[in-house]
PDB file of N, CA, C and O in Angstrom:
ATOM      1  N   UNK A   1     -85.699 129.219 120.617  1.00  0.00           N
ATOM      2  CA  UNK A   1     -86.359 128.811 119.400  1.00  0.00           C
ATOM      3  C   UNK A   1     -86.435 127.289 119.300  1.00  0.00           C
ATOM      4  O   UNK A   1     -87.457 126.690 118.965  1.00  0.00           O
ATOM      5  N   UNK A   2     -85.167 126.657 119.646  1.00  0.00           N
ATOM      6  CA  UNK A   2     -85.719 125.367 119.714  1.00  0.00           C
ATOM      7  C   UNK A   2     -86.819 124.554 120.224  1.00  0.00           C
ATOM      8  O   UNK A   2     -87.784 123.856 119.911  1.00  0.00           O
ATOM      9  N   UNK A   3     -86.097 125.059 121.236  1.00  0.00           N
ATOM     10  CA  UNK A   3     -87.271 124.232 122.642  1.00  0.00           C
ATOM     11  C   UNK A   3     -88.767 124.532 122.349  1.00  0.00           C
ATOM     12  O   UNK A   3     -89.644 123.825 122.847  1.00  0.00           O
ATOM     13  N   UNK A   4     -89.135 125.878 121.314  1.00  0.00           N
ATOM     14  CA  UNK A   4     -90.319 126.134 120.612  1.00  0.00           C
ATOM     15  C   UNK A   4     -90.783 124.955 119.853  1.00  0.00           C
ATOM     16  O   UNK A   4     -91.864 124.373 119.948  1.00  0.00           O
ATOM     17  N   UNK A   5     -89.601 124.660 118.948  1.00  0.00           N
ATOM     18  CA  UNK A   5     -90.010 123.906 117.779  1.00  0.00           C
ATOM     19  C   UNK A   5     -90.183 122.396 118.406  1.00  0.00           C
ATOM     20  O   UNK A   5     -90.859 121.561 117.805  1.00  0.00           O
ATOM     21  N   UNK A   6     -89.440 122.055 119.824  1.00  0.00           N
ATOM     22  CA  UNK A   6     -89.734 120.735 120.153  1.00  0.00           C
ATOM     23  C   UNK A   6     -90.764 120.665 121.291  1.00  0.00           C
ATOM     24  O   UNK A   6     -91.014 119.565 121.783  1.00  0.00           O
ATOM     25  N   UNK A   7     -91.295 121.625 121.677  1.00  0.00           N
ATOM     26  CA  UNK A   7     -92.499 121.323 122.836  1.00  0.00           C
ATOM     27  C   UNK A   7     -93.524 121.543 121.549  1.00  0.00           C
ATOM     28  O   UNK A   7     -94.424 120.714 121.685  1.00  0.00           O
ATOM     29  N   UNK A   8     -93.771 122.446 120.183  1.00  0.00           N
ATOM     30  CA  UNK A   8     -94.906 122.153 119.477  1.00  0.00           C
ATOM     31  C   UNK A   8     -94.536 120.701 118.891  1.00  0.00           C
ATOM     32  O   UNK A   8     -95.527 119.987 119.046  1.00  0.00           O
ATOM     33  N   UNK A   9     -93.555 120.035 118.315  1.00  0.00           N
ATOM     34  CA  UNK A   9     -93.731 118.622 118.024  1.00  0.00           C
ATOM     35  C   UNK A   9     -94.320 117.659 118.586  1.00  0.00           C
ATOM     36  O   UNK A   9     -95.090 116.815 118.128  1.00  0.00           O
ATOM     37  N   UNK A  10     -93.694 117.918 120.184  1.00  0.00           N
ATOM     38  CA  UNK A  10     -94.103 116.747 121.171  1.00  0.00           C
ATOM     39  C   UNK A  10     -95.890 117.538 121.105  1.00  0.00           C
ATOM     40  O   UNK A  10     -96.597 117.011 120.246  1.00  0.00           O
ATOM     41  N   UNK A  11     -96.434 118.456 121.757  1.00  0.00           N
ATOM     42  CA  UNK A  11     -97.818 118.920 121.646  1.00  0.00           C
ATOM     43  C   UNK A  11     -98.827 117.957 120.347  1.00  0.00           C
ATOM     44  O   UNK A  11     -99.829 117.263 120.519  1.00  0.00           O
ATOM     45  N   UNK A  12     -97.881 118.355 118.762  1.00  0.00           N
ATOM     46  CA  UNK A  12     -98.564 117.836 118.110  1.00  0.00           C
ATOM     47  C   UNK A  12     -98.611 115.974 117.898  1.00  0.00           C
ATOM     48  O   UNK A  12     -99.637 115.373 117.579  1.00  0.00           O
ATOM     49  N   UNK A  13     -97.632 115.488 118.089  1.00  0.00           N
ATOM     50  CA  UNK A  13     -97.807 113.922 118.297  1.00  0.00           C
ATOM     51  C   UNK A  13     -98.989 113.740 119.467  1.00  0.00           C
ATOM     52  O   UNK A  13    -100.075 113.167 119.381  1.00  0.00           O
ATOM     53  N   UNK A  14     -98.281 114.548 120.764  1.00  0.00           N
ATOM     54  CA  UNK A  14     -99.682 114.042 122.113  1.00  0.00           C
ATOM     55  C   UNK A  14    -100.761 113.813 121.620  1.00  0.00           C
ATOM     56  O   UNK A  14    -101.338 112.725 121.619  1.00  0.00           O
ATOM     57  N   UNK A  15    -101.318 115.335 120.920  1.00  0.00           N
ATOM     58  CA  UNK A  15    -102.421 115.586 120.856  1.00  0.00           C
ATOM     59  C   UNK A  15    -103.088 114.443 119.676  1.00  0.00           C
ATOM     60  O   UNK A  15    -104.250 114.042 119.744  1.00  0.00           O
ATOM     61  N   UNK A  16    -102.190 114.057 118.693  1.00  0.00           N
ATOM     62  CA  UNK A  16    -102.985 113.127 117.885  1.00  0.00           C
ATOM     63  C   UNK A  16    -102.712 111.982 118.267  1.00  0.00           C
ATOM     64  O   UNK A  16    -103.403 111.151 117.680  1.00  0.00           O
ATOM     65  N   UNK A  17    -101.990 111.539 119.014  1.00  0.00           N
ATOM     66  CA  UNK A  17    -102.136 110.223 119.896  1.00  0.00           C
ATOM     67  C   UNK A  17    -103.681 110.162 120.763  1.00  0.00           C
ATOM     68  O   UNK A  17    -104.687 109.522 120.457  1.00  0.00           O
ATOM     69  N   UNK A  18    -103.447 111.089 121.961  1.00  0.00           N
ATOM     70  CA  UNK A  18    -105.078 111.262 122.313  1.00  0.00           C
ATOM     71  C   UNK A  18    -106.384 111.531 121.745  1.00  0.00           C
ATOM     72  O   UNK A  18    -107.445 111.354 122.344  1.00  0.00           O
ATOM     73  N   UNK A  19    -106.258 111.976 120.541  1.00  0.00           N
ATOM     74  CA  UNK A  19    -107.329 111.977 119.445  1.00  0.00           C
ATOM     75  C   UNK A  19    -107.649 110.895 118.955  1.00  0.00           C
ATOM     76  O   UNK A  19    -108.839 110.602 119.064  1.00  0.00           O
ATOM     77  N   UNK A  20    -106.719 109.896 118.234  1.00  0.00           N
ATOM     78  CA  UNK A  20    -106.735 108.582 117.906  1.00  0.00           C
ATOM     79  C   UNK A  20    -107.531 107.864 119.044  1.00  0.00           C
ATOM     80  O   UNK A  20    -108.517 107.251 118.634  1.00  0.00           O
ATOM     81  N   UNK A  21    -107.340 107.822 120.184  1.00  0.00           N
ATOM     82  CA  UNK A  21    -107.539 106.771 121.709  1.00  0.00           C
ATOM     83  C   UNK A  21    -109.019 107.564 121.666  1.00  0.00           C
ATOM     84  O   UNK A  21    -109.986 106.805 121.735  1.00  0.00           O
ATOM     85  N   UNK A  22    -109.259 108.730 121.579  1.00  0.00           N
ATOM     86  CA  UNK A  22    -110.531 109.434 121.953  1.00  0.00           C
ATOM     87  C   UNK A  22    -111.532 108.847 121.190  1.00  0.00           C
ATOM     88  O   UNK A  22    -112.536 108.250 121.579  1.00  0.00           O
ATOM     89  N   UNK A  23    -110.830 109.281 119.112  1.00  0.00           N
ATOM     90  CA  UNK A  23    -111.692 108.489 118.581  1.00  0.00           C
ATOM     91  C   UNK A  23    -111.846 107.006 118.212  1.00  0.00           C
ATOM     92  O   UNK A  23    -112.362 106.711 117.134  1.00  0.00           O
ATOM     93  N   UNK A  24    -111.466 106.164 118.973  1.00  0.00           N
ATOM     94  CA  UNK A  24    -111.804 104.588 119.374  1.00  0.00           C
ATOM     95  C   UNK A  24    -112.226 104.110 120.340  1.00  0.00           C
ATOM     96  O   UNK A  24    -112.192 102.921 120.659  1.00  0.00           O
ATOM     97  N   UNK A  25    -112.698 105.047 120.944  1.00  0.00           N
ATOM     98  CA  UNK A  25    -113.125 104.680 121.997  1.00  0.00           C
ATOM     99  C   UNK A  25    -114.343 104.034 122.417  1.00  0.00           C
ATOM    100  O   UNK A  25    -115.383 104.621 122.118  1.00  0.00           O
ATOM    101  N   UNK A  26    -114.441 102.818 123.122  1.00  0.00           N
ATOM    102  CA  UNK A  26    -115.579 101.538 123.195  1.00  0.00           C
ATOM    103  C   UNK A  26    -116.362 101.423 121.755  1.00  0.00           C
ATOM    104  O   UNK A  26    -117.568 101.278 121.552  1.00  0.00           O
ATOM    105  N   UNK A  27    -115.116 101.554 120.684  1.00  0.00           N
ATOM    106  CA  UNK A  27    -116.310 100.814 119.848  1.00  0.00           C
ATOM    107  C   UNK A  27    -117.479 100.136 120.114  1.00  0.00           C
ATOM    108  O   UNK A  27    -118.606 100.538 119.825  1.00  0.00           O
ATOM    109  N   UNK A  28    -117.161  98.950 120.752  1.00  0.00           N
ATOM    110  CA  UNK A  28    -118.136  97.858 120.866  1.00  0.00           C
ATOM    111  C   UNK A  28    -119.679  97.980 120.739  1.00  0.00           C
ATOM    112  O   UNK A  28    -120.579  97.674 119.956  1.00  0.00           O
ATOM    113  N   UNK A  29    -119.395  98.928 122.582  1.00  0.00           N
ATOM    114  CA  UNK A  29    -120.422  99.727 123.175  1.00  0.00           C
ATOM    115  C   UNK A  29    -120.860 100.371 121.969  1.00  0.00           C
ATOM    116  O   UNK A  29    -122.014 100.114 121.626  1.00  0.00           O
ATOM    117  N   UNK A  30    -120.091 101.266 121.145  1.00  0.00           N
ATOM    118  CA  UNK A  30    -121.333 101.844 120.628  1.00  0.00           C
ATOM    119  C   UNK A  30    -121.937 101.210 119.035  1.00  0.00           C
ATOM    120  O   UNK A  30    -122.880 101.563 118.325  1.00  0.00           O
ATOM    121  N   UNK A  31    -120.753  99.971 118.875  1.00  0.00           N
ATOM    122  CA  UNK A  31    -122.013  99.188 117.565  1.00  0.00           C
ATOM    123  C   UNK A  31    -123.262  98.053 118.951  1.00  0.00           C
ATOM    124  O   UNK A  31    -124.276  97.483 118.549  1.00  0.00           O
ATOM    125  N   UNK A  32    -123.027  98.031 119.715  1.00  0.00           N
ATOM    126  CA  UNK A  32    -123.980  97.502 120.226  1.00  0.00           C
ATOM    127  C   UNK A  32    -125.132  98.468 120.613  1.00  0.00           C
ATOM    128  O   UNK A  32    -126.339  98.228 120.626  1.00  0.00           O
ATOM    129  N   UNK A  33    -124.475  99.627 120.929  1.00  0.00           N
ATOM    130  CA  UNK A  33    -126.360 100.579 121.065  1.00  0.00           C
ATOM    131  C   UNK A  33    -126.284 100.885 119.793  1.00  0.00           C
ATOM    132  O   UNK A  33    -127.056 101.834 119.930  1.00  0.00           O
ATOM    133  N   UNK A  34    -125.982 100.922 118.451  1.00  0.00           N
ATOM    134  CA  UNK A  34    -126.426 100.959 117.137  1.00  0.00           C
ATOM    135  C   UNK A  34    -127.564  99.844 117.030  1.00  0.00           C
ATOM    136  O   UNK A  34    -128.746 100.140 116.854  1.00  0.00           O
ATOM    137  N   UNK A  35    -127.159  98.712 117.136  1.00  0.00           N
ATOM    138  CA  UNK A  35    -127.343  97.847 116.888  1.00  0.00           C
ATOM    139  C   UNK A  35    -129.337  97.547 117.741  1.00  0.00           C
ATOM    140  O   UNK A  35    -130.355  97.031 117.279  1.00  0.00           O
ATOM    141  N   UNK A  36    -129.056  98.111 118.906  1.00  0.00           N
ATOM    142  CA  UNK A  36    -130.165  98.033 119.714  1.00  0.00           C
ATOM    143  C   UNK A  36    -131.049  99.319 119.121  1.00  0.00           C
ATOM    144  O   UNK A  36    -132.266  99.250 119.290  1.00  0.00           O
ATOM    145  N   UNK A  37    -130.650 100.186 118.613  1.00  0.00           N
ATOM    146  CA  UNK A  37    -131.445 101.451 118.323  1.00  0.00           C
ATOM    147  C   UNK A  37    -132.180 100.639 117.218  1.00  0.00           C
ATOM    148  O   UNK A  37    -133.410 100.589 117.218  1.00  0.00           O
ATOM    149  N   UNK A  38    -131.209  99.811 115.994  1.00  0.00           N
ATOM    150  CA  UNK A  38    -132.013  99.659 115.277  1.00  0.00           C
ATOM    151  C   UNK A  38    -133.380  98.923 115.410  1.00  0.00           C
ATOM    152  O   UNK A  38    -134.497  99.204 114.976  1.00  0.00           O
ATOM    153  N   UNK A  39    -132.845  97.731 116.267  1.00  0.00           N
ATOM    154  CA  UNK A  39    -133.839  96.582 116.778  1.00  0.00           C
ATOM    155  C   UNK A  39    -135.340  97.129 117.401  1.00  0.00           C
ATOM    156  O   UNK A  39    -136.477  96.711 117.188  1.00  0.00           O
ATOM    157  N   UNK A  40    -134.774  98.403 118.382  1.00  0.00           N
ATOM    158  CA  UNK A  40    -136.006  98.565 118.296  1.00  0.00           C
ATOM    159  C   UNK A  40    -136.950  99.428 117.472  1.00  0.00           C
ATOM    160  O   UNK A  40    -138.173  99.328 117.375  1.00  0.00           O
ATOM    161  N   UNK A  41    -136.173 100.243 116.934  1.00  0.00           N
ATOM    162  CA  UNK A  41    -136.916 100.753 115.441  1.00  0.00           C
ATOM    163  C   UNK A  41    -137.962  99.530 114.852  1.00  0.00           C
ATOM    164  O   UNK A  41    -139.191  99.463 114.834  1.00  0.00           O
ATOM    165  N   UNK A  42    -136.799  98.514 114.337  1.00  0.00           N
ATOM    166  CA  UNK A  42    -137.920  97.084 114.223  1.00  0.00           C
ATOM    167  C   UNK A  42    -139.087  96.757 114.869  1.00  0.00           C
ATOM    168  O   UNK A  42    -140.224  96.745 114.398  1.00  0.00           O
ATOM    169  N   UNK A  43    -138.734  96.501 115.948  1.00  0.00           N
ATOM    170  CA  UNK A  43    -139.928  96.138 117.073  1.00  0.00           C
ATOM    171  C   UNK A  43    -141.060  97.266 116.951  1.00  0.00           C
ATOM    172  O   UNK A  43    -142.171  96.816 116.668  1.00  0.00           O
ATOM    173  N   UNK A  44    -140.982  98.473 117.095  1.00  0.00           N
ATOM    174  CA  UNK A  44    -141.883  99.331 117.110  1.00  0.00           C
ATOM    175  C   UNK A  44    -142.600  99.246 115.734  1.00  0.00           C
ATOM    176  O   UNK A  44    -143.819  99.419 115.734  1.00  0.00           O
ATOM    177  N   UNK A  45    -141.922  98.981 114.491  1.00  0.00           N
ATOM    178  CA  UNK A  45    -142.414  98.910 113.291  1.00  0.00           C
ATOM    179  C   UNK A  45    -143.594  97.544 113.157  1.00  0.00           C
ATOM    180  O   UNK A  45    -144.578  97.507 112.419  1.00  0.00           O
ATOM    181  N   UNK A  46    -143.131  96.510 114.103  1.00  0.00           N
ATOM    182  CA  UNK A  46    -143.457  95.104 113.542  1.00  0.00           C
ATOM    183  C   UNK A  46    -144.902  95.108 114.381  1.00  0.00           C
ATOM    184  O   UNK A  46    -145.191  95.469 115.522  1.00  0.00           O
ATOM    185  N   UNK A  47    -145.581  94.605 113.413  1.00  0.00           N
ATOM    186  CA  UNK A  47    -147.446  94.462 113.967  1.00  0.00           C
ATOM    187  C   UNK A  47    -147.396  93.776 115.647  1.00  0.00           C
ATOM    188  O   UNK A  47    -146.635  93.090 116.330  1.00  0.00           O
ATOM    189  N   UNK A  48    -148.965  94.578 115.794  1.00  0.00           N
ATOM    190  CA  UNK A  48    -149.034  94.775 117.034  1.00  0.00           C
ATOM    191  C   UNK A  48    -149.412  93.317 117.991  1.00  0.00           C
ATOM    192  O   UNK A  48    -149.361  93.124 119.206  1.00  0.00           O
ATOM    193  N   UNK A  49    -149.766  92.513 116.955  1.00  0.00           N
ATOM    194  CA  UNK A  49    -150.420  91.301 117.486  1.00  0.00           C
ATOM    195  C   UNK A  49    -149.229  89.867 118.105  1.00  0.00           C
ATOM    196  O   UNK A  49    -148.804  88.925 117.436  1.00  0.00           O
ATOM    197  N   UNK A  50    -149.008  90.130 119.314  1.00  0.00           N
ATOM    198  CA  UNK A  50    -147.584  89.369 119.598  1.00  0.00           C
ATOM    199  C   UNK A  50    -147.821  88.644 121.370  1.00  0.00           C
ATOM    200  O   UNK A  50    -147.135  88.160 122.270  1.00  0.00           O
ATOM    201  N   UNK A  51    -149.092  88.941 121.105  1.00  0.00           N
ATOM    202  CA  UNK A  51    -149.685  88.527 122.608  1.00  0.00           C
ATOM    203  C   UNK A  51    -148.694  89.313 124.055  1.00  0.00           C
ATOM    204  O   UNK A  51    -148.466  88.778 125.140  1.00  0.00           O
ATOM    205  N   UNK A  52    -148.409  90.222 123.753  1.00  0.00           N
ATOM    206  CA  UNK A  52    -147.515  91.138 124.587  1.00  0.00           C
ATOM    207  C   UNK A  52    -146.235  91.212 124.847  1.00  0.00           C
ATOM    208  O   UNK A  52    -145.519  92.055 125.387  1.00  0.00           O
ATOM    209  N   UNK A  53    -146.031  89.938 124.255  1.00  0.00           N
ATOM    210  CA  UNK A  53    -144.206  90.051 123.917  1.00  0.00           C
ATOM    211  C   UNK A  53    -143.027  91.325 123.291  1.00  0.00           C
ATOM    212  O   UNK A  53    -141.872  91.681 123.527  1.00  0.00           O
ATOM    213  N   UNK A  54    -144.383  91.776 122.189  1.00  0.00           N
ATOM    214  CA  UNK A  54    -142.931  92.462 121.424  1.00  0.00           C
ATOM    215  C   UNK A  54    -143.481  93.998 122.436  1.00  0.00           C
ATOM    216  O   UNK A  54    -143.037  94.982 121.844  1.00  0.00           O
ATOM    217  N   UNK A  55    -144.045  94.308 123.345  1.00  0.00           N
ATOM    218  CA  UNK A  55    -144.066  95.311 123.883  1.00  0.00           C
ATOM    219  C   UNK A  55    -143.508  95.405 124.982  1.00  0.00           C
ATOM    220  O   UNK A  55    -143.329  96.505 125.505  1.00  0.00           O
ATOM    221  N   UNK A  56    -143.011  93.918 125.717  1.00  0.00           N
ATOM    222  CA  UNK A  56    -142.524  94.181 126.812  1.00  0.00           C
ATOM    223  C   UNK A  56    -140.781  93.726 126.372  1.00  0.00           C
ATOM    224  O   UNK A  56    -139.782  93.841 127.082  1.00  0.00           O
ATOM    225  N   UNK A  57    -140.909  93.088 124.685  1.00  0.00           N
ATOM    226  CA  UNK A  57    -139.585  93.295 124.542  1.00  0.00           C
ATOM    227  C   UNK A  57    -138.996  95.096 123.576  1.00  0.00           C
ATOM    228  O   UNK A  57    -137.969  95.348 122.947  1.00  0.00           O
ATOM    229  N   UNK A  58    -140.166  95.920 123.886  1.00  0.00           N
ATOM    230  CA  UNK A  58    -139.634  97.299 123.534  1.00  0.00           C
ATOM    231  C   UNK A  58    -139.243  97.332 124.172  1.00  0.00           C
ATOM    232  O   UNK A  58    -138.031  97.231 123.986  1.00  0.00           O
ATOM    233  N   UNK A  59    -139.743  97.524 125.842  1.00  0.00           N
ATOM    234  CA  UNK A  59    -139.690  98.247 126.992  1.00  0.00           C
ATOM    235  C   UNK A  59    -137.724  97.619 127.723  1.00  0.00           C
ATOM    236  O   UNK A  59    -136.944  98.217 128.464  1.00  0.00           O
ATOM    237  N   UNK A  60    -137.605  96.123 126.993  1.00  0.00           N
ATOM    238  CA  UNK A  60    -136.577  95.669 127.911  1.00  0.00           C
ATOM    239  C   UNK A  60    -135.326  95.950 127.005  1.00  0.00           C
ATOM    240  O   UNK A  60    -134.168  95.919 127.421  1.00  0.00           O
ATOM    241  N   UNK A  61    -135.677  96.211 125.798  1.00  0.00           N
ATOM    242  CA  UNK A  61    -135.068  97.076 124.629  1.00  0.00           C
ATOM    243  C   UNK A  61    -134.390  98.295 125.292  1.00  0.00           C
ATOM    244  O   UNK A  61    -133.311  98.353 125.881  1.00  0.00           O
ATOM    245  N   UNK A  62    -135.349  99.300 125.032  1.00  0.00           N
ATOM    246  CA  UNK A  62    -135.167 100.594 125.580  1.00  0.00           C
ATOM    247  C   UNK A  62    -134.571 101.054 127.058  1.00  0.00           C
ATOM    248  O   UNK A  62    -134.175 102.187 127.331  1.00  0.00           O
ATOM    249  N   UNK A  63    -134.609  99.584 128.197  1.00  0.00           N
ATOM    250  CA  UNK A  63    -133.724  98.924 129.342  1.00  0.00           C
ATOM    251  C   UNK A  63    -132.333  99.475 128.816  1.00  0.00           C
ATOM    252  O   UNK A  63    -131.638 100.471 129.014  1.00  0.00           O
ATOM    253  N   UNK A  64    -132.265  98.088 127.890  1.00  0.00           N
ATOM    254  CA  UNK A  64    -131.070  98.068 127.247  1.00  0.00           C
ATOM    255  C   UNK A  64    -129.849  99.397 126.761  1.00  0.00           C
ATOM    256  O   UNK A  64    -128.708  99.761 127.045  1.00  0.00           O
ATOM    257  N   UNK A  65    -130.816  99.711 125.997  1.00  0.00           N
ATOM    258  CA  UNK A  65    -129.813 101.087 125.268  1.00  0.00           C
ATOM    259  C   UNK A  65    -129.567 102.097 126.552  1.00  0.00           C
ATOM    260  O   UNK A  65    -128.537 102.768 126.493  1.00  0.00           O
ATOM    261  N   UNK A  66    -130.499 102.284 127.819  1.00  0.00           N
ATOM    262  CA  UNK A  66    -130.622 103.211 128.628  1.00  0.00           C
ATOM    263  C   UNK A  66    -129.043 102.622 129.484  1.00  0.00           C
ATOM    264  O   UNK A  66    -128.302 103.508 129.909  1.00  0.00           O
ATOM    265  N   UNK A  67    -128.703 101.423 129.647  1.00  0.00           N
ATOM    266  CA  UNK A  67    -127.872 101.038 130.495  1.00  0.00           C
ATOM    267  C   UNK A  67    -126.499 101.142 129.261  1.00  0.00           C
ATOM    268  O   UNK A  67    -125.465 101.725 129.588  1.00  0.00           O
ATOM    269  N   UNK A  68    -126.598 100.709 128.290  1.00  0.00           N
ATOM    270  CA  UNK A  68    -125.546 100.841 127.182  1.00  0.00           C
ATOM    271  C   UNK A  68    -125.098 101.815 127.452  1.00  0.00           C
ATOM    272  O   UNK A  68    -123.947 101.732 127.881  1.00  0.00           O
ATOM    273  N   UNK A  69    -125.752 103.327 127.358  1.00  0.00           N
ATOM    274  CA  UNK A  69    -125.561 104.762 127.445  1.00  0.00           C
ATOM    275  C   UNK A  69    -124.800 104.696 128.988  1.00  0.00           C
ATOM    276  O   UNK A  69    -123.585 104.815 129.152  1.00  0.00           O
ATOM    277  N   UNK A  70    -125.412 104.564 129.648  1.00  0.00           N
ATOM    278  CA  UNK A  70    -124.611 104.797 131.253  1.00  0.00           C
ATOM    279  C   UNK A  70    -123.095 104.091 131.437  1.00  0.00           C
ATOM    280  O   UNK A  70    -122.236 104.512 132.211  1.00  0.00           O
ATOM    281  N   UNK A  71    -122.961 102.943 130.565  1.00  0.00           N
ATOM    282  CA  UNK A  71    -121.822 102.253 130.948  1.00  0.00           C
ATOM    283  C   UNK A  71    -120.655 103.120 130.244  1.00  0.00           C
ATOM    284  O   UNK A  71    -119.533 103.363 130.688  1.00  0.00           O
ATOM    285  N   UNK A  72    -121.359 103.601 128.761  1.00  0.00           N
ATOM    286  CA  UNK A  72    -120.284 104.295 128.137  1.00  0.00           C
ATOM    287  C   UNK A  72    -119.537 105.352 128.477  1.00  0.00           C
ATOM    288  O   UNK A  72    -118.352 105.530 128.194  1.00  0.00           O
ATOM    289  N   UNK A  73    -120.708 106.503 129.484  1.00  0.00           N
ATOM    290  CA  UNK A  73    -120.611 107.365 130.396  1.00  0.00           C
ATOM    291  C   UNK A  73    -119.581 107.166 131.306  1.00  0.00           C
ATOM    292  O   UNK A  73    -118.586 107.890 131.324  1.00  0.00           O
ATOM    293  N   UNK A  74    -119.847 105.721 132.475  1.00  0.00           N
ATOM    294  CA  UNK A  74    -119.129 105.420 133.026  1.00  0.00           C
ATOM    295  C   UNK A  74    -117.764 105.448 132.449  1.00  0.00           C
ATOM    296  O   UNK A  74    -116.864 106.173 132.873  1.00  0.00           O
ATOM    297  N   UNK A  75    -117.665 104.662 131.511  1.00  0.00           N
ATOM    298  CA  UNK A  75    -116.283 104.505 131.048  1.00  0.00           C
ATOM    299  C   UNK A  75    -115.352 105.388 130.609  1.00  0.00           C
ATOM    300  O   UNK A  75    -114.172 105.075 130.447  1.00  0.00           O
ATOM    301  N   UNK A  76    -115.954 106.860 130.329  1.00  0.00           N
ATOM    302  CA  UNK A  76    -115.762 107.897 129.852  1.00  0.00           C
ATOM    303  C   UNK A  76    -114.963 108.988 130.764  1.00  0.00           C
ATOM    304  O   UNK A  76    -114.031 109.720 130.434  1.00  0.00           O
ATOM    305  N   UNK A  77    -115.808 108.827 132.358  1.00  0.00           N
ATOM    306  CA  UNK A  77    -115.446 109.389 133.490  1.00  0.00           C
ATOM    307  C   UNK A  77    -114.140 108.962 134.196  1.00  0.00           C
ATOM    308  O   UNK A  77    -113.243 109.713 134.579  1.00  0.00           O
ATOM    309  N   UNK A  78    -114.207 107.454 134.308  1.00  0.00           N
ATOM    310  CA  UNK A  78    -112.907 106.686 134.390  1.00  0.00           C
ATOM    311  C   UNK A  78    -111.770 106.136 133.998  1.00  0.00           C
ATOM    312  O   UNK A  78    -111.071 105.523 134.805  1.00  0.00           O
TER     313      UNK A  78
END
């Protein structure tokens, strides 16, 4: 009975230790693809007349968040 009551203690600390670490994980990363989702929401919103800038800064936008996503991945695996 003991050893019950102390492998579920230790179980329940682990498990909310690794929950905590799980849920903090790369903040950064993900206020920075927030941050890029919004931008280009912007960009797509903002008139079309930009002599081709704001379309090739969608495209290096949407770069962006595509590599954001992979690194987080990465970091996720490792």
């Amino acid at each position: 009975m003991r050893r019950t009551v102390i492998a579920a203690t230790a179980a329940f600390f682990l498990g909310g230790i690794a929950n905590h670490a799980y849920a903090e994980r790369q903040p950064k990363m993900r206020d920075a693809l927030a941050h890029l989702e919004r931008a280009l929401t912007s960009l797509k919103n903002a008139s079309e007349d930009k002599g081709g800038h704001r379309v090739k800064a969608i495209g290096l936008t949407e770069q962006a968040i595509s590599e954001v996503r992979e690194g987080i991945k990465f970091d996720n695996r490792h």
